[in-house]
Biotite code that builds the C-alpha atoms (Angstrom):
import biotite.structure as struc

atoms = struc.array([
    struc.Atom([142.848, 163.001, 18.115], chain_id="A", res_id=1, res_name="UNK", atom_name="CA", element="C"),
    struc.Atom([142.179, 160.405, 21.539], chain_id="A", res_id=2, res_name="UNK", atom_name="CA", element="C"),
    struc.Atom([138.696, 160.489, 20.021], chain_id="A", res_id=3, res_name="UNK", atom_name="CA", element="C"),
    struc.Atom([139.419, 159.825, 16.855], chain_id="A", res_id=4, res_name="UNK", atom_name="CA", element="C"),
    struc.Atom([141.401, 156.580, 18.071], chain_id="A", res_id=5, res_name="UNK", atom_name="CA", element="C"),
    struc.Atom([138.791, 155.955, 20.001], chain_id="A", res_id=6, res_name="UNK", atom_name="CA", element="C"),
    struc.Atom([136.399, 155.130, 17.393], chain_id="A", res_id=7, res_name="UNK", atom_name="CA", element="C"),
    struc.Atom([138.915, 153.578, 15.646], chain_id="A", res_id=8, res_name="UNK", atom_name="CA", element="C"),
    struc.Atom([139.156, 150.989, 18.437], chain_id="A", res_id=9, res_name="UNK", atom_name="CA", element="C"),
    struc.Atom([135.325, 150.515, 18.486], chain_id="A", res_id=10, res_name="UNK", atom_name="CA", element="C"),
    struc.Atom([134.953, 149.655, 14.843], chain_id="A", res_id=11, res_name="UNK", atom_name="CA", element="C"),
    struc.Atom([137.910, 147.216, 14.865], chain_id="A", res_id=12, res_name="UNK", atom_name="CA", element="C"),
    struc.Atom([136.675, 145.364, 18.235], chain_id="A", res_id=13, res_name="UNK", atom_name="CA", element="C"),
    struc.Atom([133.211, 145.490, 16.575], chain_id="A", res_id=14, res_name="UNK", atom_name="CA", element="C"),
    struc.Atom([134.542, 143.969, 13.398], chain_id="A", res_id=15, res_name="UNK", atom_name="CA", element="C"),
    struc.Atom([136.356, 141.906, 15.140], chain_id="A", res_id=16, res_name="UNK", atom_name="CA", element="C"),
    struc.Atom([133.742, 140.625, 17.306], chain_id="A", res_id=17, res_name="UNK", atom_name="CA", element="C"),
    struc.Atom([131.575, 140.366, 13.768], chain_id="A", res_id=18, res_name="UNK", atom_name="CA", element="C"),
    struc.Atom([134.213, 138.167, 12.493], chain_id="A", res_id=19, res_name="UNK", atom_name="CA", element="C"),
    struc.Atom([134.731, 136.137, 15.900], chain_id="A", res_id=20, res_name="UNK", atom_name="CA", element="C"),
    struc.Atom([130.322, 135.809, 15.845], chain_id="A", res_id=21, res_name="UNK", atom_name="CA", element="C"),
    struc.Atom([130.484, 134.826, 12.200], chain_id="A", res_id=22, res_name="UNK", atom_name="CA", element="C"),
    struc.Atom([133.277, 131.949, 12.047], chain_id="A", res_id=23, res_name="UNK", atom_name="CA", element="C"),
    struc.Atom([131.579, 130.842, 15.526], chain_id="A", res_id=24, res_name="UNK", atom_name="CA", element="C"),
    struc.Atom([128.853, 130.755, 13.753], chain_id="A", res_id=25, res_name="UNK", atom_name="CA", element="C"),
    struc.Atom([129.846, 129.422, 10.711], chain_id="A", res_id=26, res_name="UNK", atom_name="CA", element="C"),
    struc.Atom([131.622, 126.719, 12.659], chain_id="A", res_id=27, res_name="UNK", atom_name="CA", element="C"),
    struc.Atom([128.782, 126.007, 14.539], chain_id="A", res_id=28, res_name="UNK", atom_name="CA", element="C"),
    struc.Atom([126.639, 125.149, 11.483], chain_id="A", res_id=29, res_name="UNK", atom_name="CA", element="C"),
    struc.Atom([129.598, 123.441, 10.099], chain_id="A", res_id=30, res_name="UNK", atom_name="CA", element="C"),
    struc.Atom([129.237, 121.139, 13.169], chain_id="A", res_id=31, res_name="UNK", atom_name="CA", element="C"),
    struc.Atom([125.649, 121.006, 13.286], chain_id="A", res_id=32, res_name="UNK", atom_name="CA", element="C"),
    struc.Atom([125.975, 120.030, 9.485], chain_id="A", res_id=33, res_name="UNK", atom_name="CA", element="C"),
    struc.Atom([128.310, 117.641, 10.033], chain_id="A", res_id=34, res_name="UNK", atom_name="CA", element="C"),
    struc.Atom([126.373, 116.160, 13.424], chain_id="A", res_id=35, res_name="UNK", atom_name="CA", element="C"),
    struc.Atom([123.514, 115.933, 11.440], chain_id="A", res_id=36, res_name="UNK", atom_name="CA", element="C"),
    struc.Atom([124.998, 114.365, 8.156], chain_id="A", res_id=37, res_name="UNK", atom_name="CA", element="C"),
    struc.Atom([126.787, 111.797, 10.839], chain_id="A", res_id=38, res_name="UNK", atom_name="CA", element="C"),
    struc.Atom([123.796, 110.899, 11.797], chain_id="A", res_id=39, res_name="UNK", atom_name="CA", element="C"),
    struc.Atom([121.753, 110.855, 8.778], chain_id="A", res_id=40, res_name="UNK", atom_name="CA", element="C"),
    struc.Atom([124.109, 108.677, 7.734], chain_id="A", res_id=41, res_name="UNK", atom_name="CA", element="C"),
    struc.Atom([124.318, 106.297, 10.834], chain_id="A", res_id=42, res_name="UNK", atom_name="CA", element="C"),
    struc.Atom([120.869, 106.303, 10.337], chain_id="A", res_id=43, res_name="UNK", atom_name="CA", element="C"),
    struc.Atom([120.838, 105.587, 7.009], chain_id="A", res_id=44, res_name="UNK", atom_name="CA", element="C"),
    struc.Atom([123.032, 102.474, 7.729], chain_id="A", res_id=45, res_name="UNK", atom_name="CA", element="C"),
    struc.Atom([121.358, 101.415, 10.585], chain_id="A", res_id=46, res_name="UNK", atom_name="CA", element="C"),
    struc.Atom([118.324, 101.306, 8.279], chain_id="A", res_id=47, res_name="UNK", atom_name="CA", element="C"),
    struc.Atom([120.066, 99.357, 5.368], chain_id="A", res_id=48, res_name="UNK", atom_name="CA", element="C"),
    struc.Atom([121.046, 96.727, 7.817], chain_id="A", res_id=49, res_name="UNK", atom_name="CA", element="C"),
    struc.Atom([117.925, 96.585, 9.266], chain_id="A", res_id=50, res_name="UNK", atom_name="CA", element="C"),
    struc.Atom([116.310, 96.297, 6.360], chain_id="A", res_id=51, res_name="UNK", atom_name="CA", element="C"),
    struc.Atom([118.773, 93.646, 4.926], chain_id="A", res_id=52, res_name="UNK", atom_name="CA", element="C"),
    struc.Atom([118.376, 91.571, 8.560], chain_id="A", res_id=53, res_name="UNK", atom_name="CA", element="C"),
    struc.Atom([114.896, 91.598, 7.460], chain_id="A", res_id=54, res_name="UNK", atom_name="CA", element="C"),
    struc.Atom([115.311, 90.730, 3.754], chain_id="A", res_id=55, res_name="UNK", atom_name="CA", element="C"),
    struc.Atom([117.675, 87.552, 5.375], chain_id="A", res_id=56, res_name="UNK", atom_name="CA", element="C"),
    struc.Atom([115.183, 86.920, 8.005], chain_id="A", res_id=57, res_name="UNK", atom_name="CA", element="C"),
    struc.Atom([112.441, 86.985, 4.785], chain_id="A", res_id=58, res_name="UNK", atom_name="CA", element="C"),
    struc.Atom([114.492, 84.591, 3.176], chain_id="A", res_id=59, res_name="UNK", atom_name="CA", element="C"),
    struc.Atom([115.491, 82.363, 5.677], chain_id="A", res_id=60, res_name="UNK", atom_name="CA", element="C"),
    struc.Atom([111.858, 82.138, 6.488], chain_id="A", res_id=61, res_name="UNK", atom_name="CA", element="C"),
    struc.Atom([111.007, 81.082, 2.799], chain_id="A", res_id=62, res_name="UNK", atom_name="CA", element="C"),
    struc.Atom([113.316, 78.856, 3.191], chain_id="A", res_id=63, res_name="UNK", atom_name="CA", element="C"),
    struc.Atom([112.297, 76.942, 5.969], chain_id="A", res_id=64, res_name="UNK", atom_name="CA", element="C"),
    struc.Atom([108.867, 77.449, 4.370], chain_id="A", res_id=65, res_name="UNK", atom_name="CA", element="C"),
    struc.Atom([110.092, 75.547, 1.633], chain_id="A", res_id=66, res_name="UNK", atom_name="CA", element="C"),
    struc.Atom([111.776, 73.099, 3.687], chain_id="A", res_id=67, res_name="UNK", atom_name="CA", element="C"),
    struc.Atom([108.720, 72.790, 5.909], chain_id="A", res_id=68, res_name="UNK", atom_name="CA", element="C"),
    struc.Atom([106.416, 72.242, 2.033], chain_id="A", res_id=69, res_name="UNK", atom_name="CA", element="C"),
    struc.Atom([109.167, 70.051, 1.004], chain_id="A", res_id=70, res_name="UNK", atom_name="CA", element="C"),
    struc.Atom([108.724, 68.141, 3.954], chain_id="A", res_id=71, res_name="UNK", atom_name="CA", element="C"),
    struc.Atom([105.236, 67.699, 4.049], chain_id="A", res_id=72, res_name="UNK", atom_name="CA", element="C"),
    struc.Atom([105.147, 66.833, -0.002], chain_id="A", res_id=73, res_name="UNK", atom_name="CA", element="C"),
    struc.Atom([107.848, 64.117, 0.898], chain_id="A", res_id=74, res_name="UNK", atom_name="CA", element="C"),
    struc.Atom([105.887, 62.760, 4.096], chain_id="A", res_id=75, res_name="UNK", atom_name="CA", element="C"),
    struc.Atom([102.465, 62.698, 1.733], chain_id="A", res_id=76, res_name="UNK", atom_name="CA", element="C"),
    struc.Atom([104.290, 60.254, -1.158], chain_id="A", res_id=77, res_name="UNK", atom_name="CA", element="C"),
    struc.Atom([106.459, 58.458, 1.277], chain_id="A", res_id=78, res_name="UNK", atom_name="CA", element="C"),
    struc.Atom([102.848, 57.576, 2.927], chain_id="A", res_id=79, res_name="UNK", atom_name="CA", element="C"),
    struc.Atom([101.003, 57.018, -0.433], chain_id="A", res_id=80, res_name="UNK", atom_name="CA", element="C"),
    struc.Atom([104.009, 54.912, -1.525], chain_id="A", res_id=81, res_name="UNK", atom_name="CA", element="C"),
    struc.Atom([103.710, 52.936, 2.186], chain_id="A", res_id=82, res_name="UNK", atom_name="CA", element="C"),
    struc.Atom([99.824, 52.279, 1.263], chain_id="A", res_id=83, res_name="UNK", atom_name="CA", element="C"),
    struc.Atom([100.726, 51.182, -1.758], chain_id="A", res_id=84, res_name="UNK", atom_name="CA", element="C"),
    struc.Atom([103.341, 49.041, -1.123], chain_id="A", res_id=85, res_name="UNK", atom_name="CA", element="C"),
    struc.Atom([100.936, 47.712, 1.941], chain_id="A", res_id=86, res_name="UNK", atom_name="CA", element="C"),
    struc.Atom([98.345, 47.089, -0.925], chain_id="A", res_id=87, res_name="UNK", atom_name="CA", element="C"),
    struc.Atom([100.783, 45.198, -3.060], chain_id="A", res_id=88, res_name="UNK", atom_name="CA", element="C"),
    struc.Atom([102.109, 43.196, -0.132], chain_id="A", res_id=89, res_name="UNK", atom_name="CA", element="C"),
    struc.Atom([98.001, 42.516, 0.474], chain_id="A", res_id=90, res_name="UNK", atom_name="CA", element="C"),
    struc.Atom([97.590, 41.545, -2.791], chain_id="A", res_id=91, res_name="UNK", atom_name="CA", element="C"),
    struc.Atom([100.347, 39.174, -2.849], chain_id="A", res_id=92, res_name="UNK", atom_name="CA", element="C"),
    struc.Atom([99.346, 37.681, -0.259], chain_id="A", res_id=93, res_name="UNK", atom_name="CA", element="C"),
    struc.Atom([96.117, 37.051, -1.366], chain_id="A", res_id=94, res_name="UNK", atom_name="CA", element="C"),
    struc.Atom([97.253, 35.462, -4.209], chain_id="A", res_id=95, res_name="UNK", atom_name="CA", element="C"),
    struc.Atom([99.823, 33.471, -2.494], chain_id="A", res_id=96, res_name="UNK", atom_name="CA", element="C"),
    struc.Atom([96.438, 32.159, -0.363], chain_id="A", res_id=97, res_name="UNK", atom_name="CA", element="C"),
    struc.Atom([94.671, 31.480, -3.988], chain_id="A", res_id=98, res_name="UNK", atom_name="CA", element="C"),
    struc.Atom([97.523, 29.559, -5.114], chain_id="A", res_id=99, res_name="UNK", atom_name="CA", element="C"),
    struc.Atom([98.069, 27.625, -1.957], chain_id="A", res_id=100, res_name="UNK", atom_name="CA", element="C"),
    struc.Atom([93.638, 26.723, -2.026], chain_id="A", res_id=101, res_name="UNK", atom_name="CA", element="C"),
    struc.Atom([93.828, 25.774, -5.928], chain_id="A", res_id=102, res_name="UNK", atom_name="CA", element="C"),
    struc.Atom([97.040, 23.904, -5.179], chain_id="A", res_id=103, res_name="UNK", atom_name="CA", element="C"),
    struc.Atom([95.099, 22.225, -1.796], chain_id="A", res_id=104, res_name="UNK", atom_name="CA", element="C"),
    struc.Atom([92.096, 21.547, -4.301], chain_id="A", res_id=105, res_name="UNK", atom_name="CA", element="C"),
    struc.Atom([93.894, 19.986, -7.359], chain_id="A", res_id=106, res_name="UNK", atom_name="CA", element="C"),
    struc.Atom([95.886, 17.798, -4.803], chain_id="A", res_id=107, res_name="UNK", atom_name="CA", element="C"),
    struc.Atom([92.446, 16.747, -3.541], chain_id="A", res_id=108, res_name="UNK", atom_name="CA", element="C"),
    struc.Atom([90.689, 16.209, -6.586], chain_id="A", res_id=109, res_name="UNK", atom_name="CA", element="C"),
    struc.Atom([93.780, 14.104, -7.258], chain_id="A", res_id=110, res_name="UNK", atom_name="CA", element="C"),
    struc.Atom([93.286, 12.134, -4.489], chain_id="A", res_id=111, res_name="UNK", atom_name="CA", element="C"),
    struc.Atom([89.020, 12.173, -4.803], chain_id="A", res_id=112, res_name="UNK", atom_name="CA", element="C"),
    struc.Atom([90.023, 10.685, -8.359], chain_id="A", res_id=113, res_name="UNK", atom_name="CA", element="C"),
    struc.Atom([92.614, 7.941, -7.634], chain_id="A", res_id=114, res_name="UNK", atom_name="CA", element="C"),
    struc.Atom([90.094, 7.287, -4.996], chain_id="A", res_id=115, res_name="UNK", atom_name="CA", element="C"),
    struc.Atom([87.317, 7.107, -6.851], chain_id="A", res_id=116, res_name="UNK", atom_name="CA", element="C"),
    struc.Atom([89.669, 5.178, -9.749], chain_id="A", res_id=117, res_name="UNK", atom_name="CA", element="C"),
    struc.Atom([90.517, 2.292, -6.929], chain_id="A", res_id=118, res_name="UNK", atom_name="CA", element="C"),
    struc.Atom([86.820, 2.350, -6.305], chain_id="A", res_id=119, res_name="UNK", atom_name="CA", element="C"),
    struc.Atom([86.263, 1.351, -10.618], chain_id="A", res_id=120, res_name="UNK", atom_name="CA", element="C"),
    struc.Atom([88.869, -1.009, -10.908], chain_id="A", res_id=121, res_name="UNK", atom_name="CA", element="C"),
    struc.Atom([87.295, -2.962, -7.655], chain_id="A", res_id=122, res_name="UNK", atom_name="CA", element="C"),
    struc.Atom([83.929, -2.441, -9.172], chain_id="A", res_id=123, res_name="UNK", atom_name="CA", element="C"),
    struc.Atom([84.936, -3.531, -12.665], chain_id="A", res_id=124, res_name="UNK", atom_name="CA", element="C"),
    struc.Atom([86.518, -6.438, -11.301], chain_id="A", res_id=125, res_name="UNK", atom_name="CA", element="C"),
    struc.Atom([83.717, -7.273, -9.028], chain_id="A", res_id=126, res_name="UNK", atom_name="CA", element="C"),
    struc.Atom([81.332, -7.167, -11.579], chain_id="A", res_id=127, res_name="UNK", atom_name="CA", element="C"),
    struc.Atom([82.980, -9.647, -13.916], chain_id="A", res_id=128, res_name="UNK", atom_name="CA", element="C"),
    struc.Atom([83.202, -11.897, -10.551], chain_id="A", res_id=129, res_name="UNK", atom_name="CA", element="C"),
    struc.Atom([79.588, -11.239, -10.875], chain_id="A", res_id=130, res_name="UNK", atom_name="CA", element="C"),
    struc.Atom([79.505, -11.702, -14.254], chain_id="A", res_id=131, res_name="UNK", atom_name="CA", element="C"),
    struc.Atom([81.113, -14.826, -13.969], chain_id="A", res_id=132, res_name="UNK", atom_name="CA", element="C"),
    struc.Atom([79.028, -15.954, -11.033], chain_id="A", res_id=133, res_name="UNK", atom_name="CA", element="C"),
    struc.Atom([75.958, -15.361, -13.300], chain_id="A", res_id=134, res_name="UNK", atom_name="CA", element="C"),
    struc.Atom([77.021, -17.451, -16.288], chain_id="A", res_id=135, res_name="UNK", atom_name="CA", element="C"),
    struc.Atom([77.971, -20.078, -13.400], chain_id="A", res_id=136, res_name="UNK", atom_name="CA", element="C"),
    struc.Atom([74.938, -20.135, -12.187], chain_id="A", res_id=137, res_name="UNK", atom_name="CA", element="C"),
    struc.Atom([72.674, -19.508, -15.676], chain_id="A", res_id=138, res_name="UNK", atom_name="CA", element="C"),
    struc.Atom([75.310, -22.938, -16.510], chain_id="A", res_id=139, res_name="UNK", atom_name="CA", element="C"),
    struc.Atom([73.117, -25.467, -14.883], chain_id="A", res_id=140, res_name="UNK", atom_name="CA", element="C"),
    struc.Atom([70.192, -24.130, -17.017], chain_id="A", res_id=141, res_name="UNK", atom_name="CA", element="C"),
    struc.Atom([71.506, -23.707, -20.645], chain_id="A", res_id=142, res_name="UNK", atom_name="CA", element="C"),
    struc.Atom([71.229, -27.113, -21.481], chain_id="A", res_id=143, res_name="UNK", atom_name="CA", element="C"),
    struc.Atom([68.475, -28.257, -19.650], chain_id="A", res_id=144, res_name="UNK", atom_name="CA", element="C"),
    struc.Atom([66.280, -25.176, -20.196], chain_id="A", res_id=145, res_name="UNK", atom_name="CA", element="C"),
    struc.Atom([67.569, -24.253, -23.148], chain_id="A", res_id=146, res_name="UNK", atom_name="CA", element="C"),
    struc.Atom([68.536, -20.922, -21.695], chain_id="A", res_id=147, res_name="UNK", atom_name="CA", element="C"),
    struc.Atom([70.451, -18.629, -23.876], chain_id="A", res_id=148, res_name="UNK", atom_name="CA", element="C"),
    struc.Atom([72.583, -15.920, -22.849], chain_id="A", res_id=149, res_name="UNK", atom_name="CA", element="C"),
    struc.Atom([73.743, -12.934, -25.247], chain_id="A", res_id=150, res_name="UNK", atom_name="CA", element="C"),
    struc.Atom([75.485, -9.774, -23.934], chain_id="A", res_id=151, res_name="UNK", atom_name="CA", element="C"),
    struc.Atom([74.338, -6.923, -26.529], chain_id="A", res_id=152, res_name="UNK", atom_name="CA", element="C"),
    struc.Atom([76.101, -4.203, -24.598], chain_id="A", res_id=153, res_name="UNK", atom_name="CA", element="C"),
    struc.Atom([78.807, -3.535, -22.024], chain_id="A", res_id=154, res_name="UNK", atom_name="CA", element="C"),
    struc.Atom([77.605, -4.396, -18.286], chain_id="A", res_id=155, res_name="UNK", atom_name="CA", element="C"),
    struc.Atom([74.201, -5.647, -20.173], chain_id="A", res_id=156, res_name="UNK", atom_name="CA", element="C"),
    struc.Atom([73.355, -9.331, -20.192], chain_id="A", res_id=157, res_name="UNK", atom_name="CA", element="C"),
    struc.Atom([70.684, -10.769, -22.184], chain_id="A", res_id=158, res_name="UNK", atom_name="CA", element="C"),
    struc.Atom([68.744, -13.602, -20.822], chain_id="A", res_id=159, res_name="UNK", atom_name="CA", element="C"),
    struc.Atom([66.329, -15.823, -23.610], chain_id="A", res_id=160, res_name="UNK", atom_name="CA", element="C"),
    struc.Atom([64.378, -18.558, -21.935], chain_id="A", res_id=161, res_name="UNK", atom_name="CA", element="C"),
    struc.Atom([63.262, -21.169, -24.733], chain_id="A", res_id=162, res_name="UNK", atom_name="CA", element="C"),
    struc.Atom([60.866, -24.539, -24.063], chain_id="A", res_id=163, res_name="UNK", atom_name="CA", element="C"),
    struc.Atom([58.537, -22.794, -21.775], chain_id="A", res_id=164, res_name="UNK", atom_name="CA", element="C"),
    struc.Atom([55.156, -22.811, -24.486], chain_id="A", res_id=165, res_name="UNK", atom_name="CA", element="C"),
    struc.Atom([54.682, -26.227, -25.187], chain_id="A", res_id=166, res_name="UNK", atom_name="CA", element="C"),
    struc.Atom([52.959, -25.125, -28.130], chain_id="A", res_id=167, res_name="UNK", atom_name="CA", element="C"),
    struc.Atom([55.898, -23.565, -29.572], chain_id="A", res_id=168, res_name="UNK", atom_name="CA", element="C"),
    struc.Atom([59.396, -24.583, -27.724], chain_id="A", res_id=169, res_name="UNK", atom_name="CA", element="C"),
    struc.Atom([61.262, -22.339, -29.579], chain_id="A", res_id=170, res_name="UNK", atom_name="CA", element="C"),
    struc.Atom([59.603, -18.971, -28.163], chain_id="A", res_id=171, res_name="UNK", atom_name="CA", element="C"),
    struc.Atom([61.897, -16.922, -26.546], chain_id="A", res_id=172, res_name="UNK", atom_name="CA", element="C"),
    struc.Atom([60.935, -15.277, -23.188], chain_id="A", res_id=173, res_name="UNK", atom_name="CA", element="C"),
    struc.Atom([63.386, -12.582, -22.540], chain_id="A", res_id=174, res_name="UNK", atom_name="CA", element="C"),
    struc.Atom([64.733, -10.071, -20.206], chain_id="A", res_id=175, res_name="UNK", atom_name="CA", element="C"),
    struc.Atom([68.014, -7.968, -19.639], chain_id="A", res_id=176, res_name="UNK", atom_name="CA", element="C"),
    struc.Atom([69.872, -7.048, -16.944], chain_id="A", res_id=177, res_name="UNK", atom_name="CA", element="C"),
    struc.Atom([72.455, -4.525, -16.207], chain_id="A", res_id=178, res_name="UNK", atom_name="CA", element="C"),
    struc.Atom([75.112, -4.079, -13.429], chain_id="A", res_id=179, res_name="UNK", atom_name="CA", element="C"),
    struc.Atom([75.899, -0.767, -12.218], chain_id="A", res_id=180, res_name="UNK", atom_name="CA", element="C"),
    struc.Atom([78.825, 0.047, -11.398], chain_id="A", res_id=181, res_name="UNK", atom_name="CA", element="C"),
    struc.Atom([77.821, -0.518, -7.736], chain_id="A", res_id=182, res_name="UNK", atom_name="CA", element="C"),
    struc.Atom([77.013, -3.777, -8.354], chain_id="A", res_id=183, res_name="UNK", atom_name="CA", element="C"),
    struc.Atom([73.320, -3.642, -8.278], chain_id="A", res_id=184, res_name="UNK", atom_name="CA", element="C"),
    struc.Atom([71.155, -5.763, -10.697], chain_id="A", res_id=185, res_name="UNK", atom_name="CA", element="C"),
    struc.Atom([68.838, -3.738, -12.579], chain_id="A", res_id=186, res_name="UNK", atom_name="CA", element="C"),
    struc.Atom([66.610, -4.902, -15.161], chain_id="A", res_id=187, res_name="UNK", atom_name="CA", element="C"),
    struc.Atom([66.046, -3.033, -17.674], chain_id="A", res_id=188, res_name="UNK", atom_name="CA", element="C"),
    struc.Atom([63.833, -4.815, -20.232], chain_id="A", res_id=189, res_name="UNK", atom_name="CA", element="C"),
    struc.Atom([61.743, -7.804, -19.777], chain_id="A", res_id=190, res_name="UNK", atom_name="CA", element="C"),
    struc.Atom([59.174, -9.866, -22.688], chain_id="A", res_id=191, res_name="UNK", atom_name="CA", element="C"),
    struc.Atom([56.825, -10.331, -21.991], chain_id="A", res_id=192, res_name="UNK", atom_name="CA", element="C"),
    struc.Atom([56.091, -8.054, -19.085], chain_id="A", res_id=193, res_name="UNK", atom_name="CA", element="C"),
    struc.Atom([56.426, -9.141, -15.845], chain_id="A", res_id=194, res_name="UNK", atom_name="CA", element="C"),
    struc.Atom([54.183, -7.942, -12.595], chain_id="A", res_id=195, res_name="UNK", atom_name="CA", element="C"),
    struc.Atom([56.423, -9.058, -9.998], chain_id="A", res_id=196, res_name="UNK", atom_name="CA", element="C"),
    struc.Atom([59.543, -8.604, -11.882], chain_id="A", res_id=197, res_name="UNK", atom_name="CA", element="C"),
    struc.Atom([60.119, -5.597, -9.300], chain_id="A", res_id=198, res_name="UNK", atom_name="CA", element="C"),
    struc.Atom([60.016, -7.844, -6.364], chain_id="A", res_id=199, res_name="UNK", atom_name="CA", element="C"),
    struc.Atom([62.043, -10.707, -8.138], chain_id="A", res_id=200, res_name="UNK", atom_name="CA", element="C"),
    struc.Atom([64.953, -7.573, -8.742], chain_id="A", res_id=201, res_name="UNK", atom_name="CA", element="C"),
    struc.Atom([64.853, -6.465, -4.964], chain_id="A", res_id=202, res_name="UNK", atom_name="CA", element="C"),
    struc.Atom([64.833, -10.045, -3.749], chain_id="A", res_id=203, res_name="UNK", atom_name="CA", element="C"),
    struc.Atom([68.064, -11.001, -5.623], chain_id="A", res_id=204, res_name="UNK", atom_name="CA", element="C"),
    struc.Atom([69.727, -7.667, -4.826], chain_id="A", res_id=205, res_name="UNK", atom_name="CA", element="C"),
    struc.Atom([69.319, -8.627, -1.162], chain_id="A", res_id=206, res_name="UNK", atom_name="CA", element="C"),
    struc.Atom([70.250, -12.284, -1.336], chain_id="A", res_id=207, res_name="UNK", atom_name="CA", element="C"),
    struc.Atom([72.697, -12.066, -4.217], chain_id="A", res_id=208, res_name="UNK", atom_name="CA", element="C"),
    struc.Atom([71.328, -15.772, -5.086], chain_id="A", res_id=209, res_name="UNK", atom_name="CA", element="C"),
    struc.Atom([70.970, -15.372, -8.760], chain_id="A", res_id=210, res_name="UNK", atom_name="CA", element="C"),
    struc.Atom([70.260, -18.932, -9.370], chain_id="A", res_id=211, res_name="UNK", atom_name="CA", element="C"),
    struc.Atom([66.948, -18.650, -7.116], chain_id="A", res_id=212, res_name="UNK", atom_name="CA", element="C"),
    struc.Atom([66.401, -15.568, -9.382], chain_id="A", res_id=213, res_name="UNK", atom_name="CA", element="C"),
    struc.Atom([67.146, -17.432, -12.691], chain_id="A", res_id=214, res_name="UNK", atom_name="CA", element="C"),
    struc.Atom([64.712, -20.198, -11.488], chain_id="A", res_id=215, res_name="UNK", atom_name="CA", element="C"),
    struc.Atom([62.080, -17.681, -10.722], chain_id="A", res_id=216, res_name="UNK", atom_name="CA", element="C"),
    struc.Atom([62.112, -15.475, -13.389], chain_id="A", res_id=217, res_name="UNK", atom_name="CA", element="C"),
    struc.Atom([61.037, -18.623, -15.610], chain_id="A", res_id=218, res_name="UNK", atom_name="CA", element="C"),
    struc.Atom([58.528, -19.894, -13.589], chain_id="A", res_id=219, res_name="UNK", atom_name="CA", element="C"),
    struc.Atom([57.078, -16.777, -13.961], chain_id="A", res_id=220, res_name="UNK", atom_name="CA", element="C"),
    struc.Atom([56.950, -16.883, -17.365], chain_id="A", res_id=221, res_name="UNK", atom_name="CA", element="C"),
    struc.Atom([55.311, -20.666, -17.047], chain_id="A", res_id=222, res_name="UNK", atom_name="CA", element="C"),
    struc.Atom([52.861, -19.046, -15.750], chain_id="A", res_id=223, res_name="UNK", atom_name="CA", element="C"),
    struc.Atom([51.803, -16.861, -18.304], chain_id="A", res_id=224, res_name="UNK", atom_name="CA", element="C"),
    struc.Atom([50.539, -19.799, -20.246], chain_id="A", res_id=225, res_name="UNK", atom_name="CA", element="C"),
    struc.Atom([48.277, -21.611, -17.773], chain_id="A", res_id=226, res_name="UNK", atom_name="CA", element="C"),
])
């Protein structure tokens, strides 16, 4: 009968220490479970915010790389717009210079021609003092000489010499003379020809005696019939 009990004991402290082993165990891979799903999942997060500090770090680097484009895009047209605004501001100027030289020239062609205009109307007016002087001075030899003087053009005077052939009185001996507007005589036609009517032209231009030239134009013309 003690033996009998004593089994008894045995099997229940062996079951017992079965069931102690197996809900030690049990909780001991409960725990480890848990431990390791704790973890896993610590890890998990620790990974999802790693990975979204890097998807924000990602972005904020686009974004400053689209700042930093943005920037560079705005410096590039704010310089093209400088250049071209520095081209305008040339070109301006140049013009403004243009305008300022055309205005400078007009203003002194202005002046070249009122100039040159006082220069005419003292011309004009000394050549018909000339003019005047010469019909003065061919005066003293119309009637006596029967000189003759026609003006068949502006600034031209006309000079016929009559009574020089005794053969024929009435034969005109001619010759023309125009004033330039400097007041230079000039002869321009002469009949019949004179040689020396070069010399007789440069002597009066020089002495501005035009009665000593009147006088020796027609004894010039005497002498054609000796």
């Amino acid at each position: 009968m003690a033996c009998i009990d004593h089994s008894s004991v045995l099997d229940r402290l062996d079951k017992t220490l079965k069931q102690v082993r197996s809900k030690l165990l049990n909780q001991c891979i409960e725990e480890m479970y848990i431990t390791e799903i704790t973890e896993r999942k610590q890890a998990t997060k620790s990974y999802m915010g790693t990975c979204h500090f890097k998807y924000k770090e990602d972005e904020l680097f686009e974004s400053v790389q689209t700042c930093r484009n943005d920037s560079e895009h705005q410096h590039v047209f704010i310089t093209e717009k400088t250049n071209e605004m520095s081209r305008i501001l040339l070109d301006t100027q140049d013009k403004e210079k243009q305008k300022n030289d055309l205005i400078a020239s007009i203003q002194h062609l202005r002046e070249v021609q009122a100039t040159k205009k006082e220069l005419m109307i003292g011309q004009n007016k000394a050549n018909k003092d000339r003019v005047k002087t010469i019909q003065k001075s061919a005066g003293t030899f119309e009637s006596r000489l029967r000189l003759e003087i026609r003006k068949p053009q502006a600034e031209q005077l006309q000079f016929v010499f009559r009574n020089i052939n005794h053969k024929d009185i009435a034969c005109p001996y001619t010759f023309t003379l125009w004033l330039s507007a400097e007041g230079e005589y000039t002869v321009i036609s002469c009949d019949p020809p004179l040689e020396c009517m070069p010399q007789l032209e440069k002597k009066v231009r020089e002495t501005n005696n035009f009665s000593a030239f009147l006088a020796n134009v027609r004894k010039e013309f005497a002498a054609l019939n000796l």
